[in-house]
C-alpha positions in Angstrom: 91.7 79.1 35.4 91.4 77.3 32.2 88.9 79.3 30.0 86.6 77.9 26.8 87.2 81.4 25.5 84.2 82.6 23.3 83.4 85.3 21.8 81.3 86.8 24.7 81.6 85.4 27.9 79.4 86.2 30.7 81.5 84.7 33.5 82.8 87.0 36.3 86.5 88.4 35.9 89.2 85.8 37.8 89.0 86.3 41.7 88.2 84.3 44.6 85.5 82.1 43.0 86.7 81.9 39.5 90.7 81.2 39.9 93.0 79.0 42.3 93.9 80.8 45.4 96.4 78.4 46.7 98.3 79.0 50.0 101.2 76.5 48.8 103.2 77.5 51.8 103.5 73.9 52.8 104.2 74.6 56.8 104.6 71.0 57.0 107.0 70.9 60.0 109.5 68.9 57.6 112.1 67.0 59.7 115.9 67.8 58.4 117.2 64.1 57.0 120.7 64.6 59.0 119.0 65.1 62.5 116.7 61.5 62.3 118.7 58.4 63.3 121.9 60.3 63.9 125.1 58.1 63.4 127.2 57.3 66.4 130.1 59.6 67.0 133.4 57.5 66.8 135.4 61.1 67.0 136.0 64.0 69.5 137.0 66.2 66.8 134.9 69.4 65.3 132.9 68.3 62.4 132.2 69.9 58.8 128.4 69.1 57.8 127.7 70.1 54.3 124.4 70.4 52.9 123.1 67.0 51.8 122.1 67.9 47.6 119.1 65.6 47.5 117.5 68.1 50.0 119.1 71.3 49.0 117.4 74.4 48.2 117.6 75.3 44.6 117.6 78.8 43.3 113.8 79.1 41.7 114.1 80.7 38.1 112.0 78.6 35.4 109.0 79.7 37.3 110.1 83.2 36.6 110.7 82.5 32.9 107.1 80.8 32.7 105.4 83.6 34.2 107.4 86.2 31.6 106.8 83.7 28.8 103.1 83.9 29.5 102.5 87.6 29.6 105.4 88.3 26.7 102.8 86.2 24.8 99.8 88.3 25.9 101.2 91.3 24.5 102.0 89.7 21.1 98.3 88.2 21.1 96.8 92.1 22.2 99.6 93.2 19.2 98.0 90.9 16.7 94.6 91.8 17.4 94.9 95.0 17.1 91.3 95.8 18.2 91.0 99.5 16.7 91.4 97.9 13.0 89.5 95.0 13.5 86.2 96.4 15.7 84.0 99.3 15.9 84.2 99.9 19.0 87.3 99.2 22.2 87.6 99.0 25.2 90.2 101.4 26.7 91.1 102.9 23.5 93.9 105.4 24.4 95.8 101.9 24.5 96.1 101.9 20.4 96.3 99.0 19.0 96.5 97.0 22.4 93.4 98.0 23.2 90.9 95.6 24.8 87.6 94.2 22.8 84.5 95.5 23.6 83.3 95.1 27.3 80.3 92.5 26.2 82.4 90.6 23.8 85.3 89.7 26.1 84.6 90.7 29.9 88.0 89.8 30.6 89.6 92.5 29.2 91.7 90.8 26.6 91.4 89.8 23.0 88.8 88.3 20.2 88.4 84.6 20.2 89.5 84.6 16.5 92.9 86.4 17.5 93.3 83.3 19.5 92.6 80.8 18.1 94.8 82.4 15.0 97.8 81.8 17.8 97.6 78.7 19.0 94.2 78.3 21.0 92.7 74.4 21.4 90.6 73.7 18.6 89.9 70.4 18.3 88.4 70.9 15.0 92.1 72.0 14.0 93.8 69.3 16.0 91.8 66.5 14.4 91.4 67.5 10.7 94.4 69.8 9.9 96.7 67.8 12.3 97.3 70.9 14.2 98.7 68.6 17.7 100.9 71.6 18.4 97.4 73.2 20.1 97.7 70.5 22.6 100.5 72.7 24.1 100.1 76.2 22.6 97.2 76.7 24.4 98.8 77.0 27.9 100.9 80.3 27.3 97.5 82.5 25.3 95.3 83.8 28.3 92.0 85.5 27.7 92.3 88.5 29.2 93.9 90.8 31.6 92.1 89.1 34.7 92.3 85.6 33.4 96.4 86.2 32.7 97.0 88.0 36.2 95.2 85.6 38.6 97.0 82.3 36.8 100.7 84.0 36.8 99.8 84.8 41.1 99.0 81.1 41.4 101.7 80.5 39.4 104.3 82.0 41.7 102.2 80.8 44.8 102.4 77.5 43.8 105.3 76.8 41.9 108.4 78.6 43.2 108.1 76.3 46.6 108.0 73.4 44.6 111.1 74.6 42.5 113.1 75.6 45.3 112.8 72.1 46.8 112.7 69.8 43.9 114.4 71.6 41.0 114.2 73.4 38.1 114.1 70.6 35.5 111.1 68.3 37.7 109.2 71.0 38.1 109.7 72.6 34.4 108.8 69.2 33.2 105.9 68.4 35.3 104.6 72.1 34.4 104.4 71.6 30.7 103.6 67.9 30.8 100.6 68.3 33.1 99.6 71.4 30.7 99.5 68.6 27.9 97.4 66.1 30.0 95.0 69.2 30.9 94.6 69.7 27.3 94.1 66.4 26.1 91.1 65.8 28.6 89.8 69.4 27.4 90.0 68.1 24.0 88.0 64.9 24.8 84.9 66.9 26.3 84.6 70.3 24.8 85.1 70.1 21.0 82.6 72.8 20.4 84.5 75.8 21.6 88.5 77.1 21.8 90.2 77.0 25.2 92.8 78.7 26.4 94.9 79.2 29.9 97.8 77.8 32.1 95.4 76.7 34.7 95.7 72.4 33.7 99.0 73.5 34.3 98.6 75.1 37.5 96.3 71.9 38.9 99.3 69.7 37.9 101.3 71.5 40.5 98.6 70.9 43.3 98.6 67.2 42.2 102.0 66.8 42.6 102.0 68.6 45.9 99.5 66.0 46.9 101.3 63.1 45.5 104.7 64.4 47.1 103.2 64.4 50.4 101.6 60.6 49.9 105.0 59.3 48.7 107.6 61.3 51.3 105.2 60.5 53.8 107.8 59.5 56.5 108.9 63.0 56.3 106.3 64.8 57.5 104.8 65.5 61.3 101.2 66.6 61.6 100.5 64.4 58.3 96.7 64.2 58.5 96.3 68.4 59.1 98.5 68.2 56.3 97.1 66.2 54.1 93.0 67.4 54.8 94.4 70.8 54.2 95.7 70.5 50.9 92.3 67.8 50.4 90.2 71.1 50.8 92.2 73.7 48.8 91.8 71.4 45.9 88.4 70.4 46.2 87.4 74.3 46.7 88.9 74.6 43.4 88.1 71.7 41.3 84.8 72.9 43.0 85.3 76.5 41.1 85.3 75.0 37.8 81.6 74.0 37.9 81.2 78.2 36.4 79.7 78.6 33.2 83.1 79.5 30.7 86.0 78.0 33.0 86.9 75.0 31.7 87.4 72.2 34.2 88.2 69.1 32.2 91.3 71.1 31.6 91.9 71.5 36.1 91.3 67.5 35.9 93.2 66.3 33.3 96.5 68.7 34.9 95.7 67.7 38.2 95.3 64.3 37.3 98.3 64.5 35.3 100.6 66.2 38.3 99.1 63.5 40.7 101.0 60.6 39.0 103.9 62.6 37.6 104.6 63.6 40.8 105.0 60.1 42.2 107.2 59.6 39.7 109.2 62.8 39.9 109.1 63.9 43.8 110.2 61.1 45.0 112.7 61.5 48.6 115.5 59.0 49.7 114.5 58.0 53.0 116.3 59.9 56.3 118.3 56.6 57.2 119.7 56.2 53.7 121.1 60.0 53.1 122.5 59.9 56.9 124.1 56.8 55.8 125.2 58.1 52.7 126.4 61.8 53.9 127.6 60.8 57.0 131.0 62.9 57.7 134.5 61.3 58.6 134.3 59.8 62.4 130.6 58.7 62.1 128.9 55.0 62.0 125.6 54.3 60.6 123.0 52.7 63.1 122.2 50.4 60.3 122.3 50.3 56.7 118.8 51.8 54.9 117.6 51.2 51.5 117.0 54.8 49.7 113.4 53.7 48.9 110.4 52.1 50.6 108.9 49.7 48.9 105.6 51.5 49.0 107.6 54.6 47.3 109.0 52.0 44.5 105.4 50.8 44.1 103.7 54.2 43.2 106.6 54.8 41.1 105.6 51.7 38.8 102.5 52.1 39.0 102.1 55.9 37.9 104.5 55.7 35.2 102.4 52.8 34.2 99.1 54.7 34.2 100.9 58.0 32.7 102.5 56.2 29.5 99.5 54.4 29.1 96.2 57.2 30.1 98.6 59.8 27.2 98.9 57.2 24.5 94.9 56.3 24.6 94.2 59.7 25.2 96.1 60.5 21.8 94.8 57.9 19.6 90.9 58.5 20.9 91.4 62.3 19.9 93.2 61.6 16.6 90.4 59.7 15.6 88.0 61.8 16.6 86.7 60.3 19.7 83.8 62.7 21.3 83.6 61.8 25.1 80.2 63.2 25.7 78.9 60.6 23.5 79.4 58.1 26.0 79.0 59.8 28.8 75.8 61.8 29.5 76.9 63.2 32.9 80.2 63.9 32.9 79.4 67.3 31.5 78.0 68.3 35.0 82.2 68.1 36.1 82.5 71.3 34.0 79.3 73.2 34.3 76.3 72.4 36.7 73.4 75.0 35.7 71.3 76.8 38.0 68.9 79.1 38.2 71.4 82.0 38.2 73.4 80.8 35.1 73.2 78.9 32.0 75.3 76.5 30.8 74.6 76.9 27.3 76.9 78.9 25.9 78.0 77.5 22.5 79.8 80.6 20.1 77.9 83.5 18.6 76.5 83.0 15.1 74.7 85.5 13.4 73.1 86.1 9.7 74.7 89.3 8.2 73.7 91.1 4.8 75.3 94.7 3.7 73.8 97.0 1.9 76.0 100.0 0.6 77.1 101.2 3.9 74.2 99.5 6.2 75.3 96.4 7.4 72.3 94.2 9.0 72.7 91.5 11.6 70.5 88.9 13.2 71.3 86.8 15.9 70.6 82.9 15.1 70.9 81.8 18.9 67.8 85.1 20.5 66.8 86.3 17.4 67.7 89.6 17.7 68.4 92.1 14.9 70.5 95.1 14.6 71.0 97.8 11.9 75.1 99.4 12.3 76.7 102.0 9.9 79.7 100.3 8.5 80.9 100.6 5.3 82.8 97.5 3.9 83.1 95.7 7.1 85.6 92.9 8.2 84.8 89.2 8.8 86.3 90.7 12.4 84.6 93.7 12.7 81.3 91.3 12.2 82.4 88.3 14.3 82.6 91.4 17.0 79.4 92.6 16.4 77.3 89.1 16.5 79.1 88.4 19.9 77.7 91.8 21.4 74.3 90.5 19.4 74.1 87.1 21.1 74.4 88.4 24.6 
């Protein structure tokens, strides 16, 4: 999930309706290349098959590093905040200094928006006037909390180490941080008003190139239309997810979007004839001679990289010049947020009017209205920030 971290979120902790659950097992019923069109034996004598490399199984380890990257970098952002010297009040305190913000302030158990934003979150604002582009890919390894961090490194492992162990370390590593980038660059079109943070743009690249890999290396697959309504419905359930209050889903469309053509470009198969051709051991004669690709594969392949080069540089030069999507768009908000009667979906940062008097420090909420008296000698632009979220809620 891909959260518009503020100060005091009132989503629901990551679970079944507010993260990917993703069965990636792809129980596709995948037909080995050497037993299709099997060349005609010319010799009697045993023969050696080796494993044909295009359809090997490779050893799954930047998936690993990605998931220990991420929560190496959640301990350095729980380090830095240091709640106990920044807030009044923590939540499980015994933890020191990587103790959690207050319960109201960040449900998630994790950090203060300001922490975050200090390392790295997406802030247009920052991106735009202080040239900060490095956000466009920070972003993806700061999480907002506990919750948020552990139900994105699951769907992580889910997802990803199935696609590594078929296609590769360096496809999938790429198409992991590049679909990140596309995530944030969509996020960064639509929601200028708030930080986000989260690997989830990253995660919904991986389901869009599962979807494209099964369009593209269609050939290779029996039951294709269980195959492909299944994976239809996992991501529409959710895409579907990101319609919550706080969980950012121009991020899951831009990654998913993102993975979708990437993954034409970077999952591509040789067809069965071609590698049997190719492989074929001593005392074997090929049926016929196959090209590697069909010409539907080759067609995707322009296309996409077409649409890829093309949707990032736009994408770039509308948010470097400050290009606000909304402005021309009055629904598309409803993609990130619908509001009911059980949820609002205005939830724009905490800002509060503050005045200290000795040790008395007086708050009043702009947003409800609501004032509030504390005991706090000499407080913190933090320690304030903290109390105005608990304010505002």
């Amino acid at each position: 999930m891909e959260m518009e971290h503020r100060p005091a979120p009132s989503a629901p902790p990551p679970s079944a309706g507010t993260q990917i659950r993703v069965n990636s097992k792809r129980a596709y019923n995948v037909v080995h290349p050497v037993e299709t069109g099997t060349p005609q034996l010319l010799s009697q004598s045993p023969v050696m098959y080796t494993e044909v490399k295009h359809f090997k199984k490779w050893v799954p380890w930047i998936i690993l590093a990605f998931v220990i990257g991420n929560i190496v970098m959640f301990i350095i952002t729980m380090y830095v905040n240091n709640c106990p010297k920044n807030t009044v009040s923590c939540t499980v305190r015994f933890l020191g200094r990587f103790s959690f913000q207050p319960f109201k302030e960040n449900p998630l158990l994790g950090p203060s928006s300001t922490t975050l934003q200090k390392l790295g979150a997406l802030d247009v604002s920052k991106v735009v006037d202080d040239h900060q582009g490095w956000r466009l890919l920070s972003c993806n390894w700061l999480h907002a909390g506990v919750f948020h961090l552990l139900a994105n490194m699951l769907s992580l492992l889910i997802i990803g180490i199935r696609l590594e162990q078929e296609f590769g370390f360096v496809k999938i590593g790429l198409l992991y941080i590049i679909s990140g980038f596309g995530g944030s660059l969509l996020s960064a079109l639509f929601i200028q008003s708030n930080i986000s943070v989260g690997a989830s743009g990253a995660l919904f690249g991986l389901l869009g190139a599962m979807l494209s890999e099964l369009i593209t290396n269609w050939s290779m697959y029996t039951n294709k239309v269980a195959a492909f309504i299944t994976l239809l419905v996992i991501i529409a359930i959710n895409l579907a997810v990101g319609i919550l209050p706080h969980v950012d889903n121009f991020a899951h469309i831009g990654g998913f979007l993102s993975g979708f053509f990437i993954g034409f470009v970077f999952l591509i198969r040789p067809q069965f004839g071609w590698v049997s051709q190719r492989y074929a051991p001593p005392g074997y004669l090929p049926v016929s001679v196959k090209s590697k690709f069909k010409s539907y594969q080759r067609i995707l392949w322009i296309i996409s990289l077409i649409i890829i080069i093309v949707g990032f540089t736009i994408g770039l030069v509308l948010l470097l010049r400050g290009f606000d999507a909304n402005e021309h768009c009055s629904w598309c908000h409803y993609l990130s947020c619908v509001p009911t009667a059980k949820w609002s979906c205005n939830t724009g940062p905490a800002s509060c009017l503050s005045n200290q008097f000795g040790n008395q420090l007086n708050l009043t909420c702009t947003t409800n209205g609501k004032s509030f008296s504390y005991t706090l000698p000499g407080a913190t632009k933090s320690q304030i920030q903290g109390l105005c979220s608990e304010l505002c809620r």
